[in-house]
N, C-alpha and C positions, 0 to 999 in steps of 0.2 A: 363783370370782367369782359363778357363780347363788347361792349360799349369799347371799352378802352383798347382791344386790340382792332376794332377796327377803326379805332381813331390813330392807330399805328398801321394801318393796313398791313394787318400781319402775314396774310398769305404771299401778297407780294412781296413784302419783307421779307423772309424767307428763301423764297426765290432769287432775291435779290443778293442775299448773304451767301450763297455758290458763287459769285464771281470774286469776293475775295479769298475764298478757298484754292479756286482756281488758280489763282494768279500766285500764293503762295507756294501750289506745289510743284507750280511752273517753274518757276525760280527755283525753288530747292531743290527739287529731283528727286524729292523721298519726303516720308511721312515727317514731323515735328516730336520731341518727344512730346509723350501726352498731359504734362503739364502744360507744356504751351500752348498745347494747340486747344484745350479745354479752355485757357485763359484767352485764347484770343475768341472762340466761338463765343462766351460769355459778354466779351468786348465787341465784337461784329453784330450781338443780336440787339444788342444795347443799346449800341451808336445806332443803326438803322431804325429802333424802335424809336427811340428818341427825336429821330431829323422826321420822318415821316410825320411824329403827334406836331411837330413844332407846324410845318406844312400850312396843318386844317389851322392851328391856333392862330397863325401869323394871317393865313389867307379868310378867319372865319365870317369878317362882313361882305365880302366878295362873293362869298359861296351861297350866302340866304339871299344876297341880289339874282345871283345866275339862278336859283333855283327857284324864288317867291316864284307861288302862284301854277308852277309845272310840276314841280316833286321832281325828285331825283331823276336822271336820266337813267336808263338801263346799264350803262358801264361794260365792263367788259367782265369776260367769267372767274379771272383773278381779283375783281373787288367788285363782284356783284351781289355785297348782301345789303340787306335794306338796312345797315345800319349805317352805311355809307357817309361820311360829315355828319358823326353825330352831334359836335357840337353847335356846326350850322341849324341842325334838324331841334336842336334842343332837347337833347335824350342827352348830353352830358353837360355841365357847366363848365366855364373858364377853368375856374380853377382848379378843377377837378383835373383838368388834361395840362394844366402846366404842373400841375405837382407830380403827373404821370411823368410828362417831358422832363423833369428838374431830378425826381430820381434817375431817370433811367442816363441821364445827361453823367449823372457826377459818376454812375458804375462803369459808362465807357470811357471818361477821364481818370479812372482810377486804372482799370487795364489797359488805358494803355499805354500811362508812367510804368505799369511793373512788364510789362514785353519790351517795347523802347521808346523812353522821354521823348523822340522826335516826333511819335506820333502825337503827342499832345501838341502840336501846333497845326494838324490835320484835323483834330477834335476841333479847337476852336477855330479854327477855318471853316467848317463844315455848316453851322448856323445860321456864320454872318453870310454867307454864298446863299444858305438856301432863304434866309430875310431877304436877302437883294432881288433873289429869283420869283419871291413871292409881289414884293412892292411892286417889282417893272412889269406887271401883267398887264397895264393900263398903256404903258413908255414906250415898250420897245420889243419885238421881236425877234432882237438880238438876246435876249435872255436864254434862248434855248441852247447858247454855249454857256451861261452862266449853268445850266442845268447839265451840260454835258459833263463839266468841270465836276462839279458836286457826286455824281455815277463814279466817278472815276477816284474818289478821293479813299474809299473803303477797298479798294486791292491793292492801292500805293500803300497805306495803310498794311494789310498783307503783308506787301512785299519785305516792309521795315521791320515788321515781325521778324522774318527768317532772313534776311540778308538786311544785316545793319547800311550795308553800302554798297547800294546795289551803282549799275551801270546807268549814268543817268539819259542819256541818249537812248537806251533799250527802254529804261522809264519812261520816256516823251513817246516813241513808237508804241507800247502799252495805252500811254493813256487817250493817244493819239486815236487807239482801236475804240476803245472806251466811247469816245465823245461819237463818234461815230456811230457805233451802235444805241448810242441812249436818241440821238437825235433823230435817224432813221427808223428805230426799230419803238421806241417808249413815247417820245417830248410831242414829235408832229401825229403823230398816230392817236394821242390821248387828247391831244388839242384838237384835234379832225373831230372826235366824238362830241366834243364838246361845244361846236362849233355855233350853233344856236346861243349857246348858253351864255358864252363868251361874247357875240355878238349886241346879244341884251346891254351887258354891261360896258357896253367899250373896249371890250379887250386890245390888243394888239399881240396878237399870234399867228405866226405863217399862216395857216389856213382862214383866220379871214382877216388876214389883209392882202393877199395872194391868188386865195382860192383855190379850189382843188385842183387846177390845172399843174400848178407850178409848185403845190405842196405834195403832189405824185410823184414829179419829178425831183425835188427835192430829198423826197424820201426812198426812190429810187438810187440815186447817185449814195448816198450817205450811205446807204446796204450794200451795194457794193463797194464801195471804203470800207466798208467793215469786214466782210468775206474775203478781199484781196488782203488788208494787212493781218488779216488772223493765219495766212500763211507764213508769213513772217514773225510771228511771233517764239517758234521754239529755237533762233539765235537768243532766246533768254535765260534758256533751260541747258542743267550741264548733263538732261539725260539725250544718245540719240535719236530724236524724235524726227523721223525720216519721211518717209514718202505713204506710210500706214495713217501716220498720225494727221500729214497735209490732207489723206484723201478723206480721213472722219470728221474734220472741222471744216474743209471743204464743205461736204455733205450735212453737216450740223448744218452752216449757214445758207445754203441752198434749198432746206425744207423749211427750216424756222423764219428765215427772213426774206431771199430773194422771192421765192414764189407767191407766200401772200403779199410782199412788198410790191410783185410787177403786176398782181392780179387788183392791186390796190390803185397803180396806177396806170391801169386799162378802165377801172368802171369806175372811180371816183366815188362810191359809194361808203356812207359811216360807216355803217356796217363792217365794208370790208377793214375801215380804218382800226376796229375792235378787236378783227380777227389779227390780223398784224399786231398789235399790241400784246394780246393773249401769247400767239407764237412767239416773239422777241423775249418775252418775261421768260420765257421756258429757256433760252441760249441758254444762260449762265450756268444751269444745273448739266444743261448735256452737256457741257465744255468738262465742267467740273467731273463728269462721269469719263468722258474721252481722257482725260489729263490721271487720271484715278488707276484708268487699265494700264496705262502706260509705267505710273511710278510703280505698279504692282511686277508687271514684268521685268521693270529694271531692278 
């Protein structure tokens, strides 16, 4: 079984499945009843297990090129176990991990016909985005919005859960945060890590085709795009989420992103690019905790 959830990279999976929490209870202002909200964590851990196995299986002859001959890189403390691409590593076979991916595929298409039929077009959205994200590793560096897009697809998802029709302009500002934060805070930060690796093989990833000058700054700007529209964000919510709530997501994004964000881009160091990555992974659960105190009080 560790084989298989870390060929779902379960812990960041995980982590990853607070932001459509989040954005749910953003929206609604109060808890689901607990039917739905059991059927959609069933469906949020599904879908995320599923796109993560698909990842290594889509990406698995690129992953034994980056790594022949060096072994895994160290990673970061959210997916630092040595099981890491184990179908690269060959501790799981193909099929082993598409039949993982094919069940876990039809349980998040099955939740999410019975919450609402729309989200079945965000299920199958969700594959071919992350196939495209995986192919153009080699093309284009423009993928890290193909990658922003895909972050963003599990709290839209959310949102359809609890508000069949929502506002779609406050949706674009949403997912607007979203792209933002995956690019700043996850996409350049795990590509910086990898940067040797991907060099090997041809990559085409902001940091090296850029370098860390312009991939600091990069990932500077996008973190603050992220921290400035996360104030904006509770014209979505119909609880008053006032000048308490600005100062704890404020302060969410000012420990978790901006500060190893601008310490990342003063030393230019992988390292630092890890510890960025680690912090970011963690937003979505303190948001999800910020957004938790608030529905509790209202």
């Amino acid at each position: 079984m560790q084989k298989f959830l870390a060929l779902s990279r379960s812990t960041h999976g995980v982590l990853d499945i607070a932001m459509p929490g989040f954005a749910a209870l953003l929206w609604l202002g109060h808890f689901p009843d607990w039917q739905v909200l059991l059927l959609a964590l069933i469906t949020a851990v599904a879908g995320y297990t599923a796109l993560y196995a698909l990842n290594d299986l889509i990406g698995v002859q690129t992953d034994r090129e980056k790594f022949a001959g060096t072994g895994i890189n160290p990673g970061y403390s959210v997916e630092a176990s040595e099981l890491r691409y184990p179908i690269a590593q060959g501790r799981l076979s193909v099929r082993g991990g598409t039949v993982w991916f094919a069940f876990w595929y039809v349980v998040a298409l099955i939740g999410a016909w019975l919450l609402n039929p729309w989200i079945i077009l965000i299920v199958l959205a969700a594959p071919l985005l992350e196939t495209a994200y995986c192919l153009l590793l080699k093309v284009t560096y423009w993928r890290v919005l193909v990658s922003g897009v895909v972050k963003s697809l599990g709290p839209v998802a959310a949102v359809l859960a609890v508000v069949p029709q929502p506002s779609l302009p406050r949706l674009a500002l949403m997912v607007a945060w979203l792209i933002a934060w995956e690019i700043g805070g996850q996409n350049i930060p795990a590509d910086w890590n990898d940067v040797e690796e991907d060099r090997r093989v041809g990559a085409r990833t902001i940091p090296v085709v850029f370098g860390p000058r312009v991939s600091g700054a990069l990932v500077a700007i996008a973190l603050l795009a992220t921290v400035s529209l996360s104030l904006f964000l509770p014209v979505m919510s119909p609880l008053p989420l006032g000048l308490p709530y600005q100062i704890a997501t404020f302060a969410a994004g000012f420990l978790l992103l901006l500060l190893p964000g601008f310490r990342l881009f003063r030393s230019h160091e992988g390292r630092g690019a890890a510890k960025l990555f680690d912090r970011a992974s963690l937003y979505p659960v303190v948001q999800l905790a910020i957004i938790t105190v608030f529905v509790l009080r209202g």
